[in-house]
matplotlib code that plots the C-alpha trace (Angstrom):
import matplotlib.pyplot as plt

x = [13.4, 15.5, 18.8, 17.8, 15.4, 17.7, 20.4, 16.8, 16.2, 20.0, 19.8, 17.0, 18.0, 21.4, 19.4, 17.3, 20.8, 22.5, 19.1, 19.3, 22.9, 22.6, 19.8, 21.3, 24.4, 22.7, 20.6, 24.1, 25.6, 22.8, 22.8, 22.9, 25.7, 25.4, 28.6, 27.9, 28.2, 30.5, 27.7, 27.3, 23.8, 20.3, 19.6, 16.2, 16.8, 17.6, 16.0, 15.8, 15.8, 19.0, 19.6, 20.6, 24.2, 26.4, 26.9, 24.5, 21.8, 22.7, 21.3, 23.1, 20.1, 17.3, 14.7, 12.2, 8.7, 7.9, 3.9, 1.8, 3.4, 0.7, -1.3, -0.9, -4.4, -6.4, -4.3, -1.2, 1.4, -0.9, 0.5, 4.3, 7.6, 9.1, 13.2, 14.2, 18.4, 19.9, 23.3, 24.9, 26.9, 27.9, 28.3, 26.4, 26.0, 22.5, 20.0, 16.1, 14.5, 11.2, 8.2, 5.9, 2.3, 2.3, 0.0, -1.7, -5.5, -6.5, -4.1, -1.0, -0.8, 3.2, 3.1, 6.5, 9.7, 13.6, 16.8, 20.2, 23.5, 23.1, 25.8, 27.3, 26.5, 23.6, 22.2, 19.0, 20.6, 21.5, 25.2, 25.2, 24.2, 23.0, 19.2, 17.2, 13.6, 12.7, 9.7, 7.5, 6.9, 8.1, 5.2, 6.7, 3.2, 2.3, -0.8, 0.6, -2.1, -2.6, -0.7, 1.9, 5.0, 6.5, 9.9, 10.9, 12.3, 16.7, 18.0, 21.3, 23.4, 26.6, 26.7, 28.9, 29.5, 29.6, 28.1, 24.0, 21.5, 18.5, 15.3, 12.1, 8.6, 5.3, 2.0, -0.7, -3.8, -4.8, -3.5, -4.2, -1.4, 2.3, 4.1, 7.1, 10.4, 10.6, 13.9, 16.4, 19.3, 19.0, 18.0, 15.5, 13.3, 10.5, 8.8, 5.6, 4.7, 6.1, 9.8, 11.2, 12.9, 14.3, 18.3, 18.9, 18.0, 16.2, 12.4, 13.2, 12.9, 11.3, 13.3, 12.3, 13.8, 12.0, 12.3, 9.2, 7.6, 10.9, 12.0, 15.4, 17.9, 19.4, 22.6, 23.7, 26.8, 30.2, 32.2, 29.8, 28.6, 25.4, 24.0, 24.2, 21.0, 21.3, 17.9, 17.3, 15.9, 17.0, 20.3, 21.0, 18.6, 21.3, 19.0, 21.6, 24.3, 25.0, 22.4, 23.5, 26.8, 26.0, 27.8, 25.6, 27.2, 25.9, 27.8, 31.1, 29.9, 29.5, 33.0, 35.0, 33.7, 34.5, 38.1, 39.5, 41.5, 39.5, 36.0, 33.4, 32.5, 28.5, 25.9, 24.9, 21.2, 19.9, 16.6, 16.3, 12.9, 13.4, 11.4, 11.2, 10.8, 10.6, 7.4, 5.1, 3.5, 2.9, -0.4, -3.1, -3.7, -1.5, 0.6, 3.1, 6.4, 5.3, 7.3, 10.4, 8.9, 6.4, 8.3, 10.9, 10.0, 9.6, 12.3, 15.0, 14.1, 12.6, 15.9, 17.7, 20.7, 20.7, 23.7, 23.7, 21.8, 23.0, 19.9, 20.4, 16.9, 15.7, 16.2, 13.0, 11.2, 12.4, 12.7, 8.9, 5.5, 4.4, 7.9, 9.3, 10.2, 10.7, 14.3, 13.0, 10.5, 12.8, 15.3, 12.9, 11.9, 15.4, 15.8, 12.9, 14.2, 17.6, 15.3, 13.5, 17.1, 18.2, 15.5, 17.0, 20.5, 21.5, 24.1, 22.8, 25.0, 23.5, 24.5, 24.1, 22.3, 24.0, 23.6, 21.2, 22.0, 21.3, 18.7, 14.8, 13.6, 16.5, 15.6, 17.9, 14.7, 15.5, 18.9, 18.7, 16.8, 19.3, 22.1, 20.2, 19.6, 22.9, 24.3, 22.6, 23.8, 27.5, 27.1, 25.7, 22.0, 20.6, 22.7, 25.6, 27.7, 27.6, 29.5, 29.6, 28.6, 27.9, 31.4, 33.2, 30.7, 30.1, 32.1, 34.8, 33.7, 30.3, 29.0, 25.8, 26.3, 27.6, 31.4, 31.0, 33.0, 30.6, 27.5, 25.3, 24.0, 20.8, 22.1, 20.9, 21.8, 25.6, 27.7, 29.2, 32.6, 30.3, 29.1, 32.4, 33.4, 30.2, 31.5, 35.3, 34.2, 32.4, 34.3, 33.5, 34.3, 31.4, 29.5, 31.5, 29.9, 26.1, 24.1, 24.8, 22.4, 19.4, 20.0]
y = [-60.7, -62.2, -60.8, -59.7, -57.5, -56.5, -54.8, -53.4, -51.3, -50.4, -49.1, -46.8, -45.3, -44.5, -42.6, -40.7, -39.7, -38.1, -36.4, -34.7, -33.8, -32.2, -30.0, -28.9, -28.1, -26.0, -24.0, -23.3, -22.5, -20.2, -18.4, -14.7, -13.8, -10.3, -8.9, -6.5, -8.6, -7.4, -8.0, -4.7, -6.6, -6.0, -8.6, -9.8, -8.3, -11.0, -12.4, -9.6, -12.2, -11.8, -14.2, -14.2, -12.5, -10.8, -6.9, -3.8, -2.1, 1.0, 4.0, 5.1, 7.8, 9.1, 12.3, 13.2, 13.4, 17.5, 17.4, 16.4, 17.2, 20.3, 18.9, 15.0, 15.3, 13.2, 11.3, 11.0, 9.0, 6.3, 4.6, 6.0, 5.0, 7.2, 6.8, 8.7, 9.0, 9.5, 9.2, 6.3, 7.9, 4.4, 0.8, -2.7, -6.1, -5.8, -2.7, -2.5, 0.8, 2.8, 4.1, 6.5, 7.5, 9.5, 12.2, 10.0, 9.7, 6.9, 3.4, 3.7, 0.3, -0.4, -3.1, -3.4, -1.8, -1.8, -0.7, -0.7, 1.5, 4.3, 4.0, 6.8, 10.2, 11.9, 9.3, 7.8, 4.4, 1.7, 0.0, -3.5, -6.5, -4.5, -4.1, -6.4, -6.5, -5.6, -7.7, -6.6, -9.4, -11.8, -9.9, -8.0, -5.9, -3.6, -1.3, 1.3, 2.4, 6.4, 7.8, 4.7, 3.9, 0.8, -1.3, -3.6, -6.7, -6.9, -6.9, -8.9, -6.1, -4.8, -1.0, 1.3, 4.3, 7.9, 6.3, 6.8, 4.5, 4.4, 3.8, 3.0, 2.3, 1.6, 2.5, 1.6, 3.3, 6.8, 7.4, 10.4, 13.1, 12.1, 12.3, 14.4, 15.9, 19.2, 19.9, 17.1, 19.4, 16.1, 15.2, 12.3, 11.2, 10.2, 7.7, 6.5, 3.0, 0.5, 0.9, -0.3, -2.8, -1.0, -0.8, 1.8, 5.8, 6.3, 6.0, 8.2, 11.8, 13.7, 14.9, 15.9, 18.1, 15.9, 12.7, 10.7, 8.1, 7.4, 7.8, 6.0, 3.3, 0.9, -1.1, -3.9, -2.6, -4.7, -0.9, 0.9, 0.9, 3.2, 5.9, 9.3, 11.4, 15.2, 16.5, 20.4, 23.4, 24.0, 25.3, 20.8, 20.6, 22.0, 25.0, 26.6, 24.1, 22.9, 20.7, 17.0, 17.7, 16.4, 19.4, 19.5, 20.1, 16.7, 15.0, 16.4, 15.3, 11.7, 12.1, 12.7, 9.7, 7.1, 8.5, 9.7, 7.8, 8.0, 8.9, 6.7, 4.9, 5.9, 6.5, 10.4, 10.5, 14.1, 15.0, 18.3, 20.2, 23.5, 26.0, 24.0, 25.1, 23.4, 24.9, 25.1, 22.8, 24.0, 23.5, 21.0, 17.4, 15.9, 18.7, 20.0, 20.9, 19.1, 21.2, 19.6, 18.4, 16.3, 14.4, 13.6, 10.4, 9.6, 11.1, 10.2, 7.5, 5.2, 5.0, 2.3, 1.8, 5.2, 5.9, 10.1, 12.8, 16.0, 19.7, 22.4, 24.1, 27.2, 29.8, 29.2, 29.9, 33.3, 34.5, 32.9, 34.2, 34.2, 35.2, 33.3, 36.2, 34.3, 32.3, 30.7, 28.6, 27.9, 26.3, 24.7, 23.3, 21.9, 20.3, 18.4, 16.9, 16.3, 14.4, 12.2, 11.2, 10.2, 8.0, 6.2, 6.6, 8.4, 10.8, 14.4, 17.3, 20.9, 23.4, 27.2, 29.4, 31.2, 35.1, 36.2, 39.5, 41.3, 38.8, 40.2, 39.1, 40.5, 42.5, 43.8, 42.1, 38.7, 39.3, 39.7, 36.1, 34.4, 35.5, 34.5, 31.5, 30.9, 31.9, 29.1, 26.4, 27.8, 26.7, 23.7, 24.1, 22.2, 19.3, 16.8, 18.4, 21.7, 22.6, 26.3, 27.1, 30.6, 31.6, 29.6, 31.2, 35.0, 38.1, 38.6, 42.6, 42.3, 39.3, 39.8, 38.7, 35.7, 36.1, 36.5, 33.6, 31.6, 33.6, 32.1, 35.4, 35.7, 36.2, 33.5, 30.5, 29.3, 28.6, 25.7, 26.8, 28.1, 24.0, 22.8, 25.1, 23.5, 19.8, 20.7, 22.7, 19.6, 17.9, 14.4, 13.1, 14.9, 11.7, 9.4, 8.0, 7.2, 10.3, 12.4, 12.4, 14.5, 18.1]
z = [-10.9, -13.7, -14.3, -17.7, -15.6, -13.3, -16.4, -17.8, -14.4, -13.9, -17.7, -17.6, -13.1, -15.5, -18.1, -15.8, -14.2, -17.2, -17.5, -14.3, -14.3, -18.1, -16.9, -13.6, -15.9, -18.3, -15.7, -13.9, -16.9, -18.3, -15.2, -15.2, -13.1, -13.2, -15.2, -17.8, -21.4, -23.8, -26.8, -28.8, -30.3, -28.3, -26.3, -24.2, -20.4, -18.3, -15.2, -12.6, -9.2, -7.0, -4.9, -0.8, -0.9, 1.8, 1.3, 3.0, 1.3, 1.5, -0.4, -3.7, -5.2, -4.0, -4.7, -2.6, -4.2, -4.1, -5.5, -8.7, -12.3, -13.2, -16.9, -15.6, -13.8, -16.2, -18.0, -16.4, -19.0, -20.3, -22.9, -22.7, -21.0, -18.7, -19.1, -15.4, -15.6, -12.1, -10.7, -8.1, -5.5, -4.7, -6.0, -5.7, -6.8, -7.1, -6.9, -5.9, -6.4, -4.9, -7.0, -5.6, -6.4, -3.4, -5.2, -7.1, -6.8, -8.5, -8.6, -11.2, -12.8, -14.1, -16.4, -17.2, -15.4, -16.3, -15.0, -17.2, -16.7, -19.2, -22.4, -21.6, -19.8, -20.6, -22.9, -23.4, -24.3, -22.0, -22.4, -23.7, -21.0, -18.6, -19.3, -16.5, -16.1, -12.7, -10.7, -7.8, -5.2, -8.6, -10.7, -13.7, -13.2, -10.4, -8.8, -6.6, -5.1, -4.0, -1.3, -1.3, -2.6, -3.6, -3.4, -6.4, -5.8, -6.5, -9.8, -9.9, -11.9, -11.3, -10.7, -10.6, -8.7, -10.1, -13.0, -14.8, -14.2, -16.5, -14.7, -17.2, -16.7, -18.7, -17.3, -20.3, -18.7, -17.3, -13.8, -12.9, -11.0, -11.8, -8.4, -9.6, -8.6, -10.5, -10.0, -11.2, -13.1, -14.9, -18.6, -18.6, -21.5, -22.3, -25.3, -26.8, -26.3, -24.0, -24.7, -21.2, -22.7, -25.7, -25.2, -28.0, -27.4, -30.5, -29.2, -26.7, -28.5, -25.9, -23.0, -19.7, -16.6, -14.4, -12.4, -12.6, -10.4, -9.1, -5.3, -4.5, -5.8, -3.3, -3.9, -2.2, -1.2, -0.2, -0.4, 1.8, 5.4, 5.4, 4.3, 4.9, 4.1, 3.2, 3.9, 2.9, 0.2, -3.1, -2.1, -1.3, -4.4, -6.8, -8.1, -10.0, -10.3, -14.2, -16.0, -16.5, -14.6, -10.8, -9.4, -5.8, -3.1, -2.1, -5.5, -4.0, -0.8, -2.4, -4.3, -0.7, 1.2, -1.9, -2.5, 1.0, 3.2, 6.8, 5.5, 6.0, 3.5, 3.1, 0.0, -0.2, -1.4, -1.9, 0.0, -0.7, -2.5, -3.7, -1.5, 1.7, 5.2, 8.5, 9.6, 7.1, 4.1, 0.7, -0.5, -1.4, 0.2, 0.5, 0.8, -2.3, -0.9, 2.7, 5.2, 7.2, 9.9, 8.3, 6.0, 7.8, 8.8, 4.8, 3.3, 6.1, 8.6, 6.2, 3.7, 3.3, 5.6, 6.8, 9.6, 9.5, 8.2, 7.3, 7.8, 6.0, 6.2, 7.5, 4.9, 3.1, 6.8, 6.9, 3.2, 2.0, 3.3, 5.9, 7.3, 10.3, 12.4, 15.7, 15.8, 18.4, 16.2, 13.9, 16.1, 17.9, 14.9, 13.9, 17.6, 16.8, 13.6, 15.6, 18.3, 15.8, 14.1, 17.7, 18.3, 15.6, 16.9, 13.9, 14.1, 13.0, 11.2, 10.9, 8.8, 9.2, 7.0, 4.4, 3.5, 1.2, 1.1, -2.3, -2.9, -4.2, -0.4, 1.8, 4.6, 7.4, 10.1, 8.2, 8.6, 12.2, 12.7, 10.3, 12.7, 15.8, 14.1, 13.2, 16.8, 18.7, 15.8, 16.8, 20.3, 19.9, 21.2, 18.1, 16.3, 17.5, 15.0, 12.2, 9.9, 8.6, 5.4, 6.3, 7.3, 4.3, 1.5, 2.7, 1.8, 4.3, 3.5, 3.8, 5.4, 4.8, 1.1, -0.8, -1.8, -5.6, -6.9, -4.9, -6.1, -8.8, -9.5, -7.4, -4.3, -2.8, -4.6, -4.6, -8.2, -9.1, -7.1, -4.3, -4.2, -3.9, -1.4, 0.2, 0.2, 0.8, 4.3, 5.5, 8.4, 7.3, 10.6, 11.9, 10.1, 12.8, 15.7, 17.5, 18.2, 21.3, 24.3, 24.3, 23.8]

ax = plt.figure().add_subplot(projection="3d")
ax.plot(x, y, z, "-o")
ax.set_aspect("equal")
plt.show()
């Protein structure tokens, strides 16, 4: 080879060089690395992929899926988007989240799906550069089919806790029943046309009291160690509690292990469906309402990161027909869920069951089982741990009631104080620590 030939080959190995190192510069520098972007403009979403980082996914939302939205049987919500609004109880670099067609009968196709942290509370809109398109298994498409759910793949984002996430998705065809959870005390919204990726509010005119589709958010979590599930009737549901204001018990519940010294540091997500029992299942297959017993392995050992759970159930058992007369059932019942949590090692926190006295149902022979029930979960023949709602809410005059303050006004139901009171009574140290032997 001449030495002409040689400066010729040395030439063009340098150009291929400077090639390569350009591109490797602009795909580094083009990278999205998650921080929300200061822009006020819309903006395309950007790419959803997180990569392999350090941190715990731990659960920050979740709702359990209570039946099939009635007037969704034929066609379900072909051809609009579905903008679900739910509420972190903690933090993450990146979040993944759960859709379910549990009580779907045909397949629900998702063409597109978005998350974004919501402008402000209560709002349709998303803030600027935080919209990301969310992929399943890479696919911005996917066919649940019935009777499954499905997990997303992580969306680098950076969310917050105590903050609104905005959770929207597209399904262009009929899909039959819209697995539902009827009772959010949470403003969603809905839209016509695909508008996941829309970062303004103003498609979205219709609003909803329901959360659609979706089942739970995950965060991959550097400030938490676990989650802590709190699995009960409407009374963890919130029924009463003020629309768009997260004031559950379970939302103070969330506040106190963030901010106190000590507490560990867990995600709260909310498993409760208003009207459950431990015994028996609503109706229909599958089963609406599906009793305590029977979803427990869905809506508690199968969350993400899960390190306690919290049971509150056993009102619905004796207030609802058929009543549960026999405490005996009924505890039995709750030892069982306490033995499937151990299994798991999780640590497991009951909660007695508060008066309903005054209430449309009350009847001095359900009183009588409440306070048997009650009595064994004092001396602990049923959970590792309980904490008393039933002595911090009742009238010190007659205990049989709610003290009013803590009364929504039903007798059965607490108020927003009476929630508080809830959280504040918990002993969050009762969350500490592997589950006990076998009772």
């Amino acid at each position: 080879m001449t030495k002409r030939h040689g400066y010729a080959l040395l030439a063009a190995v340098l150009a291929v060089i400077v090639v390569i190192s350009a591109a490797i510069y602009l795909g580094v520098s083009g990278a999205d690395d998650g921080s929300q972007n200061s822009a006020t403009g819309p903006r395309a979403p950007r790419n959803s992929a997180a990569p392999a980082s350090s941190g715990t996914w731990v659960g920050s939302w979740s709702a359990s899926p209570a039946g099939s939205e009635p007037g969704t049987e034929q066609k379900g919500f072909a051809g609009r988007s579905i903008r679900n609004v739910v509420h972190t109880s903690v933090g993450g670099s990146s979040a993944r989240i759960t859709l379910s067609n549990l009580y779907g009968t045909t397949p629900l196709s998702i063409t597109h799906a978005s998350m974004a942290i919501a402008s402000a509370a209560n709002n349709p809109a998303a803030a600027p550069g935080t919209l990301r398109r969310l992929t399943f298994n890479g696919n911005t498409s996917v066919v649940i089919p019935p009777g499954r759910q499905v997990l997303s793949d992580a969306a680098r984002l950076r969310v917050p806790h105590d903050a609104d996430l905005l959770i929207t998705t597209y399904s262009p065809t009929p899909s039959g029943p819209v697995t539902y959870h009827p009772h959010a005390r949470q403003i969603s919204y809905v839209a016509e046309g695909d508008r996941t990726e829309d970062q303004g509010g103003e498609a979205y005119t219709e609003q909803s009291p329901y959360w659609r589709y979706l089942a739970a958010v995950d965060v991959l979590s550097n400030e938490s160690d676990g989650t802590v599930v709190v699995f009960g009737d409407s009374i963890t549901d919130g029924i009463s509690s003020t629309m768009g204001a997260n004031r559950r018990w379970t939302d103070v519940l969330a506040d106190r292990l963030r901010d106190e010294a000590g507490a560990p540091r867990y995600g709260v997500v909310n498993q409760g469906i208003s009207g459950n029992r431990i015994l028996s299942d609503g109706r229909g297959s599958p089963a609406a309402n599906p009793s305590g017993l029977s979803r427990f392995d869905r809506d508690v050992l199968d969350r993400s990161g899960v390190k306690a759970v919290v049971i509150a159930l056993g009102v619905n058992d004796i207030l609802r027909n058929p009543h549960q007369n026999d405490p005996d059932r009924i505890v039995e019942g709750l030892r069982e869920l306490t033995r499937q949590a151990h299994t798991r090692g999780l640590r497991v926190v009951g909660a007695t069951l508060m008066p309903f006295g005054g209430h449309r149902g009350y009847e001095p022979r359900l009183e009588a089982v409440r306070q048997s029930v009650n009595e064994r979960i004092r001396a602990g023949e049923v959970f590792d741990e309980y904490v008393d709602f039933d002595e911090a809410l009742r009238d010190a005059y007659d205990p049989r009631k709610l003290r009013g303050q803590y009364d929504s006004g039903d007798h059965l139901h607490p108020s927003d104080a009476g929630y508080r009171r809830m959280a504040e009574t918990f002993d969050l140290a009762h969350l500490k620590g592997s589950a006990a032997a076998e009772l």
